[in-house]
MIPAPA-177569 format. One record per residue (C-alpha): x, y negated, z; residue in three letters. Coordinates in steps of 0.2 Angstrom, whole numbers, plus 5000, padded with zeros to 4 digits. Layout:
BEGIN
XYZALA/...
END
This chain:
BEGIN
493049665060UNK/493649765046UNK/494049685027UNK/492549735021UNK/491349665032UNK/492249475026UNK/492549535008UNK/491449434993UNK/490449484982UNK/490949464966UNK/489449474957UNK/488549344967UNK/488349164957UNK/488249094977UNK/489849194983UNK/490649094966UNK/489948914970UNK/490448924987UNK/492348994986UNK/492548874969UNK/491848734979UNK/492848744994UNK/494348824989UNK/495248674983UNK/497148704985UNK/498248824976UNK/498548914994UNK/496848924997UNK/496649044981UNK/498249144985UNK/497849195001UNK/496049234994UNK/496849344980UNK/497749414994UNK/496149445004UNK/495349524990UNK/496649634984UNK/496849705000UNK/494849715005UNK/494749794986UNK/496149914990UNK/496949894974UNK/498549984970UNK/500349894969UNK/501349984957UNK/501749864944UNK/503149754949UNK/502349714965UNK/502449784984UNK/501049674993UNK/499649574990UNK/500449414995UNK/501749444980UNK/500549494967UNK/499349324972UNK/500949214971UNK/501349284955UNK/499349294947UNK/498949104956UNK/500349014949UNK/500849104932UNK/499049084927UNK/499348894931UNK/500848894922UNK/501848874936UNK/503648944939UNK/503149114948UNK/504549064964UNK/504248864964UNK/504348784982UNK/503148814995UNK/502348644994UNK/501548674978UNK/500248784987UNK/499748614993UNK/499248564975UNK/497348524973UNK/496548604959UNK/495048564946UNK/493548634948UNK/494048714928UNK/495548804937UNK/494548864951UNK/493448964940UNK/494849024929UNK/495449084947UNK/493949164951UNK/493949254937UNK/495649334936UNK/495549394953UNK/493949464950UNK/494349584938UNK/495949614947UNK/495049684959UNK/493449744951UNK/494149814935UNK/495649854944UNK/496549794928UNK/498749744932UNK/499049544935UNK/500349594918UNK/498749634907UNK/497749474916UNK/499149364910UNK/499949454896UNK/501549424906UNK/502649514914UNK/504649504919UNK/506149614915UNK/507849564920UNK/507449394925UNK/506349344908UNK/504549344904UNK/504049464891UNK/502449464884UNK/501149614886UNK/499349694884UNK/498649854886UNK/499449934870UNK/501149924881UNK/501849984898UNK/502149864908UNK/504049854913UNK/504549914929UNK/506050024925UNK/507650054937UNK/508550054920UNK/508749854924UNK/509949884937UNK/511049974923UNK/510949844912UNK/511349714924UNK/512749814930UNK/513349854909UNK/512950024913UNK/514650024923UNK/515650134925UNK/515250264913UNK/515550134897UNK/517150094896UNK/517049974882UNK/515649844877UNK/514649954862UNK/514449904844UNK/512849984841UNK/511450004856UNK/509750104851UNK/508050094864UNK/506850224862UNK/505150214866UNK/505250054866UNK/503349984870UNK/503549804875UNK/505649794870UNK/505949734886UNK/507349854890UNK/508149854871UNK/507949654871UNK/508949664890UNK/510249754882UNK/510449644867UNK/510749494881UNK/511949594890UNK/512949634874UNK/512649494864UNK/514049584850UNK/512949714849UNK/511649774837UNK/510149834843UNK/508849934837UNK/506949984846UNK/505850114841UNK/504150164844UNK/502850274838UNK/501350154842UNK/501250024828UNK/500249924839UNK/501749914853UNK/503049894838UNK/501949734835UNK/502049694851UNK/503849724852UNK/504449614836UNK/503249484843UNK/504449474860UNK/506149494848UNK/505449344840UNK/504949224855UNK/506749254861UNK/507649214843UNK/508649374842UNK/507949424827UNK/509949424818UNK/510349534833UNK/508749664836UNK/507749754824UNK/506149874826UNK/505850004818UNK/503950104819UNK/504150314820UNK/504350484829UNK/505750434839UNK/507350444830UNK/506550484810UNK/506350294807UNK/508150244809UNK/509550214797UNK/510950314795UNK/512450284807UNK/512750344825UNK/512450214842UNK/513650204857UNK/512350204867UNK/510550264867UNK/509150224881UNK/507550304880UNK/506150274894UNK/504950404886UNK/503350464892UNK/503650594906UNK/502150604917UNK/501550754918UNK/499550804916UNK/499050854935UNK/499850684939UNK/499050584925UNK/497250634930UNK/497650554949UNK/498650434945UNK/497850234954UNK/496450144943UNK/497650024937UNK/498750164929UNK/497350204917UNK/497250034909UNK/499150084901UNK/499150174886UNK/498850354885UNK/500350364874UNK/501650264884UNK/501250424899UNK/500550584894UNK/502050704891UNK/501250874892UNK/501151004905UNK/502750964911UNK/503050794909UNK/504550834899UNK/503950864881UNK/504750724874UNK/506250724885UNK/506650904878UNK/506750824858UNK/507750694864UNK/508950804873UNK/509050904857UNK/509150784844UNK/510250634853UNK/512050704849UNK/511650694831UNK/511350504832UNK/512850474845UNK/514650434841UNK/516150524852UNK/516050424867UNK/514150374866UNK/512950404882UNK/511250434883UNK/510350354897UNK/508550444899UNK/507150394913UNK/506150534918UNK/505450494933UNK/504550614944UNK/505050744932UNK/506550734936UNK/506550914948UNK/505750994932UNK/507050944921UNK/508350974932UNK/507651174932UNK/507651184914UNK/509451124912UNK/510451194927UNK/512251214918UNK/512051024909UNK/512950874919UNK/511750784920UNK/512150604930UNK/510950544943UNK/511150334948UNK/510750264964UNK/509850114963UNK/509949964977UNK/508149894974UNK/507250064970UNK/506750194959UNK/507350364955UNK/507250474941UNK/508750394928UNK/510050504921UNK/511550484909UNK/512250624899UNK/513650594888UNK/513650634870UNK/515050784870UNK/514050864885UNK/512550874873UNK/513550944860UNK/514051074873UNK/512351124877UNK/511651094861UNK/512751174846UNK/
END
């Protein structure tokens, strides 16, 4: 029997009343998430590599439960209010195909929540692993001054600021809507003393002064793949993707400009994801440093502030 032929109908008032009427445990709605996730062929690129994750996650945040709480809370009978709250997450989760981080306005980054909606990414960058690791060993002292580019939701630039709590950090975005966003996050965590965000064209709303180290996770999907990317891709901003015929559009500024705004032993760390071949090709002579990450992901590199000066006089 294949998924399909088992799968409910979301838009029937009986398939409702019967699921929220028998359905009483917490497990019962995870494994139906998981059911209907699968049976809805939705796609798992957001933090998630199964069904079953995604369900644990989606059931329990939305109960405000701890996302990796014992196994026996799956035993947990639910109100017939909860069921229907349920019901209706997983239905657009597979219906609209909208990300459990949009459903929830909640994602997690380096082991903290971070809150998000569709004028964001949601975080799922390999840079983590750098940070965790104090981007090791290519700094060779803690830095004074740290700047995130592109910042959407200040996931990344807010990991940074708890990694080097000495530091200073600054984000930047273009979209005011993800700046607000962004300062709202800075906020919840208290590190207003330490983290300030600025709204501009990358690096024309900053202060004077040079950073030890700069991280940019840009947009760098190109335009072939943006029209194929999954459903669930298309509920991201346009912004936070598009990066012209190339992928590399503002990737190429960033290269140019970062030297100006590094000091003598400053890095840029820059992901570019798939376009990473393409970028490779245009700058053949640059050293450009390419980390392996142990839980995944590809497309990061690190280029040192004298080796842009080199390539770009």
């Amino acid at each position: 029997m294949a998924l399909t032929d088992i799968a409910v109908n979301f838009s029937s008032a009986d398939d409702q009343s019967e699921c929220v009427q028998h359905f009483t445990r917490l497990g019962d709605w995870v494994r139906f998430a998981a059911s209907a996730m699968d049976a809805h062929q939705v796609f798992f690129g957001h933090g998630f590599e199964s069904a079953w994750d995604e369900s644990v996650f989606l059931c329990l945040r939305a109960l405000d439960l701890n996302w990796d709480a014992p196994a026996e809370v799956l035993s947990a009978t639910l109100l017939p209010r909860e069921r229907r709250m349920l019901w209706s997450l997983i239905a657009r989760r597979c219906l609209e195909r909208m990300p459990t981080a949009y459903l929830l306005e909640e994602a997690w980054f380096c082991g903290e929540p971070f809150r998000v909606n569709p004028d964001v990414l949601i975080p799922r960058s390999p840079i983590a692993e750098l940070i965790e690791t104090h981007f090791t060993p290519w700094l060779q002292q803690s830095p004074g001054r740290i700047l995130d580019l592109c910042t959407g939701s200040g996931c990344i630039g807010i990991a940074m600021a708890r990694a080097f709590p000495d530091a200073s950090v600054d984000l930047t975005d273009l979209s005011e809507a993800a700046v607000s966003i962004a300062v709202d996050n800075v906020d919840q965590k208290d590190l207003g003393y330490q983290v300030r965000v600025f709204q501009g064209d990358l690096f024309a709303a900053l202060e004077d002064g040079t950073y030890d180290l700069i991280v940019a996770n840009p947009p760098y999907v190109d335009e072939d793949d943006l029209d194929t990317m999954p459903a669930e891709f298309h509920h991201e901003p346009r912004l936070g993707l598009a990066a012209g015929p190339d992928g590399l559009e503002l990737v190429h500024r960033i290269l140019r400009e970062a030297a100006d705004y590094l000091s003598d032993d400053g890095w840029l760390v820059c992901e570019v994801g798939n376009s990473f071949g393409v970028l490779m090709t245009a700058y053949p002579e640059m050293n450009l440093i390419w980390p392996e990450f142990d839980r995944g992901g590809h497309g990061v590199f690190l280029v040192s502030a004298s080796e842009l000066r080199l390539n770009f006089k």
